[in-house]
N, C-alpha and C positions, 0 to 999 in steps of 0.2 A: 659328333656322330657316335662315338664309344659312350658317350654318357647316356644318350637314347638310344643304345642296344643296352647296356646293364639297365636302365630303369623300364626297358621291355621285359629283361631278362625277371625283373623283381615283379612285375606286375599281377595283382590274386586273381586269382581263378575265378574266383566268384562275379557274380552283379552284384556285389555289395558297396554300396553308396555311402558309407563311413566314412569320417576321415584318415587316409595314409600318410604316413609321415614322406617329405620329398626325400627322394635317395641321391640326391645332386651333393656336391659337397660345401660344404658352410661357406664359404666364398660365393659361391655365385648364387644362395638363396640370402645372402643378405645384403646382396645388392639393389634386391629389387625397390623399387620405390615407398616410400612407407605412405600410407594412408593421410600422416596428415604434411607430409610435402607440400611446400606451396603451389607447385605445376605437374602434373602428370606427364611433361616432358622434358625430364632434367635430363642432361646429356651426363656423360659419363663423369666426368669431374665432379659436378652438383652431387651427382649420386654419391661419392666417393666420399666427399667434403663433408655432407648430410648425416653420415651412416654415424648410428648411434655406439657402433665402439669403434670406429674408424682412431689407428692411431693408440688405440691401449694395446698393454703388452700384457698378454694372461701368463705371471711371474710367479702368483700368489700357488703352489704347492698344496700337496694335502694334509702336512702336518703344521701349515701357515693356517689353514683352513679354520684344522679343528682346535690347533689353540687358539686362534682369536674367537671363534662361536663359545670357547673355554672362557678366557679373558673376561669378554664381554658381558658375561653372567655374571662378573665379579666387579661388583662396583664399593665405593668408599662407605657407601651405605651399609652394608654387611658389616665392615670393622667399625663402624662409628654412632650408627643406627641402630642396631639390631635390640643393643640394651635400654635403650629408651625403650625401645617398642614393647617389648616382656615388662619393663613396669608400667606402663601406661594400661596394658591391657590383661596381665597374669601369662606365665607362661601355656596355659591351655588356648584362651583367646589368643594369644599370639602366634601358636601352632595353627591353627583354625583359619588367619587371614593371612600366613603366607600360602598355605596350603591352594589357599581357595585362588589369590593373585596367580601362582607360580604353576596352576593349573589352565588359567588364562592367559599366560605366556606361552604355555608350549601350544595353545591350542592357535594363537597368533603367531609363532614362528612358523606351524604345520601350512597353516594358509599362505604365510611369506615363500616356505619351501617351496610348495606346487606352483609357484607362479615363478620363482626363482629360477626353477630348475628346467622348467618346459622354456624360460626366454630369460637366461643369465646374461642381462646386461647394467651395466653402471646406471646410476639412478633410482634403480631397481624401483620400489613403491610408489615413489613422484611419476617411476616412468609409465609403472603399470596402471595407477589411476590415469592417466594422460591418455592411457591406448584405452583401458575397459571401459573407463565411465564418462570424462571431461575434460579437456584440458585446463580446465581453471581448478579444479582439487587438484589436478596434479600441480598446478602450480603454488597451490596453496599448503601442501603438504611437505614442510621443510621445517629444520629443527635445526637449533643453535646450540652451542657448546659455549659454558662459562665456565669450566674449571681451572683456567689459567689464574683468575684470583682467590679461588680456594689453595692454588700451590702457594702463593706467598706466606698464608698464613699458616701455613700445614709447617715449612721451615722455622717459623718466629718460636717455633715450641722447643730451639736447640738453641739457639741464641740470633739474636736481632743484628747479622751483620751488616745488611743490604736495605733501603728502603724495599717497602715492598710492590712499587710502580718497576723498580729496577728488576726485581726478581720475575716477576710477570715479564716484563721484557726479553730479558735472557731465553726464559722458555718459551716464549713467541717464537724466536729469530730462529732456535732450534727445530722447534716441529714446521714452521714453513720450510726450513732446507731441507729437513729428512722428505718432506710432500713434495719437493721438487723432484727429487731423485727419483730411481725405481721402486715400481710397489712392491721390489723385492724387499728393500732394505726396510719399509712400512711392515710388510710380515714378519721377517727377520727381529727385529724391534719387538713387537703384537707378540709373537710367539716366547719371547723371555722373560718378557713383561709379564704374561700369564703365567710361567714357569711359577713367577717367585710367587705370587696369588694363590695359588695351587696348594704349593708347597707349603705355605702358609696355613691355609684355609686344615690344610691333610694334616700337620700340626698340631692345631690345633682340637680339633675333634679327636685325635687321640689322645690329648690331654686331659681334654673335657671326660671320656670314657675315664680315664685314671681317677679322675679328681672324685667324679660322681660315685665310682663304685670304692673308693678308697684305697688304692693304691697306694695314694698321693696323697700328701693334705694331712694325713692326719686322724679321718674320719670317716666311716661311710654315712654318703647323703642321699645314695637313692632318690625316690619319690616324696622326701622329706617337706620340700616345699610347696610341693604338690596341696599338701594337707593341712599343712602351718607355712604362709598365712593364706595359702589355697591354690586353686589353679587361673581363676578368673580374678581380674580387676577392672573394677568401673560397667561391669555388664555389657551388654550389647553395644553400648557406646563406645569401651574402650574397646573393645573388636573393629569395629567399624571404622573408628579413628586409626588405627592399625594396619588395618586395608589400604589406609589412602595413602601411608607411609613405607609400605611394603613396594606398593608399588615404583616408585618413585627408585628402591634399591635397584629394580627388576631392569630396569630400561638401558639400552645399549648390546643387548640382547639379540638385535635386532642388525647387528653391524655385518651378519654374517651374510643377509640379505642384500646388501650392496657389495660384498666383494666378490659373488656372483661373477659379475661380469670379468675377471681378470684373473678368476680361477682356472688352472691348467686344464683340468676335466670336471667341469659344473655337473653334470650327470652323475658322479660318484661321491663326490666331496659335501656338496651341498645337502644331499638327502641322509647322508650318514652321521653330518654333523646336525642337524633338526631334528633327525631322530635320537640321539642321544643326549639332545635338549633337554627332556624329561628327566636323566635320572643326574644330569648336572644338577638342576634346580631340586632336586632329591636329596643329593650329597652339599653340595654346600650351603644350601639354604634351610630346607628342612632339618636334616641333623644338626646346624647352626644353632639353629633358635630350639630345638627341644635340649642341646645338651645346655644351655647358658642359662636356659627356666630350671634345670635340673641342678644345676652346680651354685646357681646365686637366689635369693626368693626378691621375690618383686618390690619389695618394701627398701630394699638396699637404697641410698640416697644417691650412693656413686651411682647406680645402674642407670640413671635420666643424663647420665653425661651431658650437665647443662652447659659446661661451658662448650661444650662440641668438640672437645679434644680427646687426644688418647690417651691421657694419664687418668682417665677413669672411664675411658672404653672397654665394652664389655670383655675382649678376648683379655684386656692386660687385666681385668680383677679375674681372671677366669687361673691364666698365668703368674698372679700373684696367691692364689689360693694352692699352684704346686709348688710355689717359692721360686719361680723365675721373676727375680727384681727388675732385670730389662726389659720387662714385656712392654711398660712405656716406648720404649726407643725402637724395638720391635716394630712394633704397631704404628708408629709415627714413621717410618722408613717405607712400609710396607704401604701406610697411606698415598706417601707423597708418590710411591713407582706405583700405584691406581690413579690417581689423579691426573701424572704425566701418561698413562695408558691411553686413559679417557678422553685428555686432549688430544693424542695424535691420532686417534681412534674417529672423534670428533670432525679434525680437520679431513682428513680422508674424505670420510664420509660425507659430508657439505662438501667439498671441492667436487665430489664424482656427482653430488645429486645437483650441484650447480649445472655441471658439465653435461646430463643428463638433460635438463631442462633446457641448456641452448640447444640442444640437438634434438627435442621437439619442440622448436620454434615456443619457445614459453619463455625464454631469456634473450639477451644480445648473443649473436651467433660468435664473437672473440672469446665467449666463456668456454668454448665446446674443442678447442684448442689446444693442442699436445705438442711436449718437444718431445727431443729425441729418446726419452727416458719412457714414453707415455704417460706422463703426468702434466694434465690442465692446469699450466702454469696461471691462466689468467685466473682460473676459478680458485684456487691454493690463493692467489691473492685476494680476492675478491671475501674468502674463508675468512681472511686473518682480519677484515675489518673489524668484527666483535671482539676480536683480540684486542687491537689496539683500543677498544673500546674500554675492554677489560682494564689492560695499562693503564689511561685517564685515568679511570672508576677506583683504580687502586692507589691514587694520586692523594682521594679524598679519603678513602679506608677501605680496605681488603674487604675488610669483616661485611660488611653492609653492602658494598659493591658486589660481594659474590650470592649476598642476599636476594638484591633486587634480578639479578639476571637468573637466578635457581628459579624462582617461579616463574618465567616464562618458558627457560627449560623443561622445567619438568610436567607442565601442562602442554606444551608442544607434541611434547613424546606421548604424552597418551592419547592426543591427537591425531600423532600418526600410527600410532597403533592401533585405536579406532579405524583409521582408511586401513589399512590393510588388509583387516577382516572383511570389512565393509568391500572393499574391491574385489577381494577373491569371490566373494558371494557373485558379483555381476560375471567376475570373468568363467566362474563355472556355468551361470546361464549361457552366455552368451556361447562360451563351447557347446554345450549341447543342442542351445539353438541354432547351431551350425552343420548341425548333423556328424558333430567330429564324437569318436568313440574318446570313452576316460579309460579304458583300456590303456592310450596309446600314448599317458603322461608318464612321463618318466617317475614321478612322485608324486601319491595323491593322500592330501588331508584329510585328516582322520573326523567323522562326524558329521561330513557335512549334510545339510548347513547349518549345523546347532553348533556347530562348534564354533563357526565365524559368528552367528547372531549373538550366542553365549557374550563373547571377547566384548564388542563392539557395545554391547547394551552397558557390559560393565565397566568398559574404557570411558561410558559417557554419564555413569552415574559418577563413578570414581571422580571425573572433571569439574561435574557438577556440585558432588557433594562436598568435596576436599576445602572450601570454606565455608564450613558449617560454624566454625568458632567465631564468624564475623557477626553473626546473629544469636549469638551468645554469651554471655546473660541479655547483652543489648548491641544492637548494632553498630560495627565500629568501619567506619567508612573508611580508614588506611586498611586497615587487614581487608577490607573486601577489595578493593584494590589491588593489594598484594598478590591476592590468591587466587584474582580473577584474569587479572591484566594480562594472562599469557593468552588467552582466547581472543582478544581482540586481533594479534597480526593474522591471525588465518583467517577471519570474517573480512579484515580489511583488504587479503591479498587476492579472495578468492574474488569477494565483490568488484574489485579494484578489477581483476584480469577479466571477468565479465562482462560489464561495462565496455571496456575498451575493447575485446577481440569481438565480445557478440559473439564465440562459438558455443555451440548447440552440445546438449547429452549426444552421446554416437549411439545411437540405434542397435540392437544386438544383432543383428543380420550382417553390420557395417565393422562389426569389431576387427582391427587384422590380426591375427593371429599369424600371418609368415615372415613378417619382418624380425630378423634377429630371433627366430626361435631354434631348437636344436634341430636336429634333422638325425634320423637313422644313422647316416653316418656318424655322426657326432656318439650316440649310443655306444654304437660297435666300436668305436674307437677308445672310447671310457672304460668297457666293460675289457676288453684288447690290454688295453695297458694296466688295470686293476687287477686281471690275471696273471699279469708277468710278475706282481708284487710277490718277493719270498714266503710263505704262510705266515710266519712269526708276526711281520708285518701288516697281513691284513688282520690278524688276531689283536696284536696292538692299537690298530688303527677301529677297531669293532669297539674295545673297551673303552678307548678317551674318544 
């Protein structure tokens, strides 16, 4: 009775037929039945059982928040990649395609935000394709993690004590117990993990300033290389090839978008860390590659770090030109706490998008299952199977094992970074087909809908083009293989869940938009507790 006097008490004046946000409180509007429930008449336990964060504990914090959307942007690529990339293509072309990728990240995390932020739950993408567009993309839009066999051989660079099936193992057995635990101890973990990334990253760029303008070194280099032996290599090709490589750094980016659902106030957190998305990918990506074109010239032989290690990775020639001799051991340390990042990062995020998917009937319903911690013990297991896969695969060699599974990751990811844009784009019709105001989104993405077609067009060239080497000079049917073979499990899962459910596109009239979305209250209660932060703190919290 008090709930229908306050939401008498809130109701507008007006005949306006827009959408209002409910003023009930988040419990009892996320009770209600979801649209794709097997029966319109579950009784209160089904309901309960059903509910898509039924049994999470929202632990994750706002500075768990912003360092993992921090973290996340920092992948092994950066320290390992970055110098191939500037000689392949000159440091001008290489400015030129992270610029252009790292502008199609933020424009796909802006889309991730606005759907994050108006309905933060576990799953998050899988879950939103499932509700906006079909249950079979949502089902198909899932992505795996193999960097458990790039740790073994990240260590072999100190000394070879351990096979490396065993070392893979160890860090298996670790990241499933910390995924068993609370997703506090997962943030707690994500956020010192980034610390050291950071710190790293903020190092190094004021070295690279030192070295470039002559502090340091010896010499000033300025724009030396710029000129001799230039700023372009290989022309439009080497850009292009650049592009495909850039991208591949960028992914993971996107983890902030699944912890959504187990953030303390997703209404503050989520839209503060997407919006600062931009000048992450500013600072350590941009300033990255223009200081490493400015301090090394493209023609260096160490700069292709062919063997893929960090004793001629770019930051350690960068660090050897101020006379830091460790920068090897440096940068090999710093590798391997991104790598263990990555994997726990990895498993989270598959366990919740597993979890996600039993609880809109898209998986076995024991996946959707929480102990007393809120962690999807079954899905955390169900995660680690590509682990042990890993282990086998490192039985036969690290090197080649973490090979074969890198392409199907990283053609996954851009996969789902294609749905995501792709989604937002439906879920913003369907809102307005609904007659609901954008007014009343908590976060709304920037451009739309150029921005989501922008991402989506270039997420499918990117897929597309990324074995172009395979028909070059002549065609070689292993690399096209290699570089193709990650687009087969999504064709095979989507057709595969097709086939079998027979469920239909949802109608945009049909879309729900009230199961598990914020509510006014949820607002007032974000913006309620964001206020009580000291100043200092929200000023802190505005910069990282």
């Amino acid at each position: 009775m008090i709930e229908k006097v306050l939401a008498h008490q809130h109701e507008p004046s007006s005949g306006s037929n827009e959408f209002q946000y409910d003023l009930q409180k988040t419990e009892d509007c996320e009770k209600t039945p979801s649209y794709f429930s097997a029966s319109n008449n579950l009784n209160q336990e089904d309901i309960e059982t059903n509910h898509i964060q039924d049994g999470t504990v929202r632990g994750l914090s706002a500075r768990h928040i912003q360092m993992i959307s921090l973290g996340g942007a920092i992948g092994t690529g950066l320290f390992l990649s970055s110098g191939s990339n500037v000689a392949e293509a000159g440091p001008a072309g290489a400015l030129i395609a992270y610029c252009v990728v790292g502008f199609m990240v933020y424009c796909i995390m802006t889309c991730l935000g606005e759907m994050a932020t108006f309905m933060p739950v576990s799953g998050s993408f899988n879950h939103y394709a499932t509700r906006f567009v079909e249950p079979s993309l949502g089902f198909a839009l899932v992505t795996i993690a193999t960097e458990l066999a790039a740790a073994a051989t990240i260590i072999k660079f100190w000394k070879e004590v351990l096979p490396d099936a065993a070392w893979s193992a160890i860090f298996l057995v670790l990241t499933v117990a910390v995924n068993f635990l609370s997703v506090r101890i997962y943030g707690e973990l994500e956020y010192w993990f980034a610390m050291i990334k950071i710190v790293i990253v903020i190092v190094f760029i004021i070295i690279g300033i030192l070295v470039t303008t002559g502090a340091v070194g010896g010499n000033t280099i300025g724009f030396d290389y710029w000129n001799n032996p230039g700023a372009f290599n290989n022309g439009a090709e080497g850009t292009i090839s650049v592009l495909l490589a850039a991208g591949f750094s960028f992914q993971g980016t996107e983890v902030v978008g699944i912890t959504a659902g187990e953030a303390k106030n997703p209404t503050k957190t989520v839209p503060r860390a997407i919006r600062n998305t931009f000048w992450r990918i500013l600072i350590f990506y941009i300033c990255t590659i223009f200081l490493i074109g400015m301090c090394i010239p493209y023609t260096n032989e160490d700069l292709l770090n062919e063997d893929g290690g960090p004793g001629t990775a770019s930051f350690t020639l960068v660090f050897q030109l101020a006379g830091i001799g460790v920068g090897a051991h440096v940068i090999n340390a710093i590798v391997l706490t991104s790598v263990l990042s990555a994997l726990n990062s990895s498993m989270y995020t598959t366990s919740r998008t597993l979890m996600g998917l039993a609880r809109d009937n898209n998986a076995p319903a024991f996946l959707g299952r929480v102990n007393k911690y809120g962690s999807p013990f079954w899905a955390v297991c169900f995660s680690s199977i590509v682990g042990f896969a890993c282990v086998f695969a490192s039985i036969y060699s690290a090197e080649q094992a973490f090979e074969w599974f890198l392409s199907i990751t990283a053609v996954s990811g851009f996969i789902s970074w294609a749905g995501i844009s792709a989604v937002h784009i439906r879920f913003r019709r369907a809102y307005t087909r609904q007659g609901r105001s954008i007014q009343d989104l908590p976060y709304k993405a920037i451009g739309y809908p150029f921005s989501g077609l922008f991402a989506t067009i270039l997420c499918i060239l990117i897929i597309l083009g990324q074995g172009y080497g395979a028909f070059s000079p002549q065609f070689d049917a292993v690399t096209f293989v290699t570089n193709y073979i990650g687009i087969v499990p999504f064709f095979l899962c989507y057709v595969g869940h097709k086939l079998i459910t027979r469920k239909r596109l949802i109608p945009l009239e049909e879309v729900d938009f009230e199961t598990g979305r914020v509510t006014r209250f949820d607002i007032e209660r974000d913006n309620e507790q964001d206020e009580k932060l000291p100043r200092w703190k929200r000023i802190v919290a505005w910069i990282i």
